[in-house]
Residue frames relative to the residue before (quaternion, step in Angstrom):
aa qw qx qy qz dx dy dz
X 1.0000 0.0000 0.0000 0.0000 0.00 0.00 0.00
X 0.4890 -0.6418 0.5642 0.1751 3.42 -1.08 1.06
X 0.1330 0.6782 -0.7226 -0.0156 3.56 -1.42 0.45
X 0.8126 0.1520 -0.3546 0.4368 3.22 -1.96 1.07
X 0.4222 -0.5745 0.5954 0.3705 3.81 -1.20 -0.37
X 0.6296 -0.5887 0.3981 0.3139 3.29 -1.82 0.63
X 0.7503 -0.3763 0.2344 0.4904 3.63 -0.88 -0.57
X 0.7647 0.4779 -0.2011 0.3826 3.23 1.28 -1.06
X 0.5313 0.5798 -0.3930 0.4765 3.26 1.23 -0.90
X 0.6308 0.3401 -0.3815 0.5838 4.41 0.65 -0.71
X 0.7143 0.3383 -0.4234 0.4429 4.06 0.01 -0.25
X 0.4825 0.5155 -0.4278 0.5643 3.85 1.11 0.05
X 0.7674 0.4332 -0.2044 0.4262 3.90 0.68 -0.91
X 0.5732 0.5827 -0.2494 0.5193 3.02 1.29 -0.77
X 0.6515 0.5922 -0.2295 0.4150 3.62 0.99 -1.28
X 0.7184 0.5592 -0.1655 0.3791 3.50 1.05 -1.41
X 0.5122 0.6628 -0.2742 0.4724 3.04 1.79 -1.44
X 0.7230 0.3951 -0.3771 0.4231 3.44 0.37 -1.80
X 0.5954 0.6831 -0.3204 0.2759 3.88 0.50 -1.36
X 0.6501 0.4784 -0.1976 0.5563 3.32 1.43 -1.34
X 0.6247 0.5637 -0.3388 0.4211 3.80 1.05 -0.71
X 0.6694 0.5503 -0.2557 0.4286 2.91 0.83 -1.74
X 0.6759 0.4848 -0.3380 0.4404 3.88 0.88 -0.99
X 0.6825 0.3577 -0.3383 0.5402 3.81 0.19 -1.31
X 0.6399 0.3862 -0.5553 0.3646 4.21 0.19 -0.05
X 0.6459 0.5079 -0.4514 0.3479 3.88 0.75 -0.82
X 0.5960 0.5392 -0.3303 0.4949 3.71 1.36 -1.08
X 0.8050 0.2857 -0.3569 0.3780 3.65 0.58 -0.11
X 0.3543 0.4949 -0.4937 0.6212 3.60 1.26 0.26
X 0.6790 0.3898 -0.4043 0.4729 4.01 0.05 -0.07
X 0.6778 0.4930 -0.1844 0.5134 2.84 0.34 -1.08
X 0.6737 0.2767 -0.3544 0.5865 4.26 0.15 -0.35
X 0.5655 0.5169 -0.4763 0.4315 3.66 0.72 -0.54
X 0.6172 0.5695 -0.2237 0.4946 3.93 0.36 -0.88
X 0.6800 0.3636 -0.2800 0.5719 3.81 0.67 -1.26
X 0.5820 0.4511 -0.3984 0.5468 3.90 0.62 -0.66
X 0.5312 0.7376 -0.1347 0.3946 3.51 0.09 -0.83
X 0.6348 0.4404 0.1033 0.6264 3.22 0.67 -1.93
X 0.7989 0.1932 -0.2674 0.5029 3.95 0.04 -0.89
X 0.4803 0.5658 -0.4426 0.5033 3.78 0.85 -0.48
X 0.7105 0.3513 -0.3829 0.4745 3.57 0.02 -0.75
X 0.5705 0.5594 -0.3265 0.5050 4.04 0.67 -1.26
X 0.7027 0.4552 -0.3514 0.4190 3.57 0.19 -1.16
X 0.6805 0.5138 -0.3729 0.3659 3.82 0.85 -0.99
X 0.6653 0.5503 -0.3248 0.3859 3.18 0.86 -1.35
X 0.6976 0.5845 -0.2784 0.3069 2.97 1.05 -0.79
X 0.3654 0.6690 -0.2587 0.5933 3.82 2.04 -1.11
X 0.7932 0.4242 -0.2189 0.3782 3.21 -0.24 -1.87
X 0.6461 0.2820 -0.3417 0.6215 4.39 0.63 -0.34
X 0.5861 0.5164 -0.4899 0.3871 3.46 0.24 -0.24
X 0.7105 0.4790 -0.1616 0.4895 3.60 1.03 -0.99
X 0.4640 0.7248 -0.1986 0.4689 3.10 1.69 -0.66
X 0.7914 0.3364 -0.0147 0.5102 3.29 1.08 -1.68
X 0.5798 0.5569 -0.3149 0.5046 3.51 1.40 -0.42
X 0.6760 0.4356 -0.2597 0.5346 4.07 1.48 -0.84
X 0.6030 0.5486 -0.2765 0.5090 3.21 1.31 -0.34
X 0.6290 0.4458 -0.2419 0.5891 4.14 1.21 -1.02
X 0.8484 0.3818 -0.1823 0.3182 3.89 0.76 -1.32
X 0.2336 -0.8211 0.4142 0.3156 3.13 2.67 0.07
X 0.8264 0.2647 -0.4238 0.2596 3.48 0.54 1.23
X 0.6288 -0.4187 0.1905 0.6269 4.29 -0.44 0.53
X 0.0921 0.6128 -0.7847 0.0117 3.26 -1.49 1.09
X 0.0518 0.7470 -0.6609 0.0502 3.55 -1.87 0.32
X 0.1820 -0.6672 0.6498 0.3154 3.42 -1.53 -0.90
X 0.5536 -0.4770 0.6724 0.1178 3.11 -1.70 -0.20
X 0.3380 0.7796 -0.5101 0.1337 3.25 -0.08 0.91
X 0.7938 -0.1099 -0.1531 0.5783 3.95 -0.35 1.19
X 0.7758 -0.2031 0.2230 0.5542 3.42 0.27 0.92
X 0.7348 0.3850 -0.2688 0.4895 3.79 0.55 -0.33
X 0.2947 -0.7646 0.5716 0.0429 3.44 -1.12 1.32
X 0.1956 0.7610 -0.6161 0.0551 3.68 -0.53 1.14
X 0.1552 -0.7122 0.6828 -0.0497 3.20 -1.32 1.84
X 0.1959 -0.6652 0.6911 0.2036 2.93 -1.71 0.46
X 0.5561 -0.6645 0.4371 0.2411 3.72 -1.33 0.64
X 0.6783 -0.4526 0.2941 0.4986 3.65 -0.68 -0.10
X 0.7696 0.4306 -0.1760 0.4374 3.27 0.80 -0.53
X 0.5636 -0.7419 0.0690 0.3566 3.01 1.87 0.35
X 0.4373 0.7585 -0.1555 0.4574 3.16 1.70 -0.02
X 0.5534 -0.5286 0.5113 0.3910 3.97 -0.31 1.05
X 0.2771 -0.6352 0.7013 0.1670 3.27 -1.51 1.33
X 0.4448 -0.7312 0.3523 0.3787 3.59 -0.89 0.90
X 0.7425 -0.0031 -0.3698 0.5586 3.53 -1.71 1.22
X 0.6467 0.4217 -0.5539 0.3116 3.61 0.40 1.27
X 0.4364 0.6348 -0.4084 0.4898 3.30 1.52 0.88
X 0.4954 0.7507 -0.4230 0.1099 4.02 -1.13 -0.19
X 0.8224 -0.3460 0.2598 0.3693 4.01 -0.82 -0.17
X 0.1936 0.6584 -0.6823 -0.2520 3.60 -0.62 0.23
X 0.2925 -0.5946 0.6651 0.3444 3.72 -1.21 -0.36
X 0.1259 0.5279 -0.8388 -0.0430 3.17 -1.91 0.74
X 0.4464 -0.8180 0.3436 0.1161 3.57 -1.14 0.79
X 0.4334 0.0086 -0.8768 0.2081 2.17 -1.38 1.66
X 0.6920 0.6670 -0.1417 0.2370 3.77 1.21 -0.95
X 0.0275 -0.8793 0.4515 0.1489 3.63 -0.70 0.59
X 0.3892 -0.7473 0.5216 0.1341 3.95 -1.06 1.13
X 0.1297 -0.8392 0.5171 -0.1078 3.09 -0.06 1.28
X 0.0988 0.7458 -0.6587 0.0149 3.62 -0.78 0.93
X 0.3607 -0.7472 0.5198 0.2035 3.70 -0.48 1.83
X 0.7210 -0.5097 0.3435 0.3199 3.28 -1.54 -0.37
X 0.5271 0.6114 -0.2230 0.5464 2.91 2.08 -0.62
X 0.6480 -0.5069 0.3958 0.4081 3.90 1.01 -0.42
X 0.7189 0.4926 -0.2906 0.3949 3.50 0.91 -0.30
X 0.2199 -0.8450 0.4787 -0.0924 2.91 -1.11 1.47
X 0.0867 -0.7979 0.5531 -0.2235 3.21 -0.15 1.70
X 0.3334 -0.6390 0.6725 0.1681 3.40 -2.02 0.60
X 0.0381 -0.6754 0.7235 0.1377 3.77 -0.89 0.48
């Protein structure tokens, strides 16, 4: 009767193991990339009504500046015009229309 395993049969196990690590770590480095990604976009939308409601309470143009792109809202709360348009965070996009709504696709 045999006992324990040989050298190769644990460097065969040992091999898979790492292979199986090496995979579920690359899927979670995607995968946290995306959740990061995901809250960056949330977090704007979230800025962008806040400002929304502060030009709307202080009855005068508030906004921000966010990558090079400048989005204001008038007193009345409503995108100042060519101060409305798209950021991208990937996979996601933050969208503030001309009308004042702000949405993620």
């Amino acid at each position: 009767m045999r006992r324990g395993f040989t050298l190769v049969e644990l460097l065969v196990v040992v091999g898979l193991f790492v292979l199986f690590i090496s995979l579920a770590f690359s899927s979670l480095h995607s995968f946290r990339a995306l959740i990061q990604s995901e809250l960056q976009a949330e977090s704007l939308r979230a800025e962008l009504h806040n400002r929304q409601a502060r030009a709307l309470s202080k009855g005068e143009p508030c906004g921000l500046t966010v990558a090079g792109k400048e989005l204001f809202f008038s007193a009345s709360g409503h995108a100042i015009p060519g101060k409305s348009g798209t950021i991208k965070f990937q996979p996601r996009k933050v969208i503030l229309s001309s009308v004042g709504r702000v949405r993620i696709e």
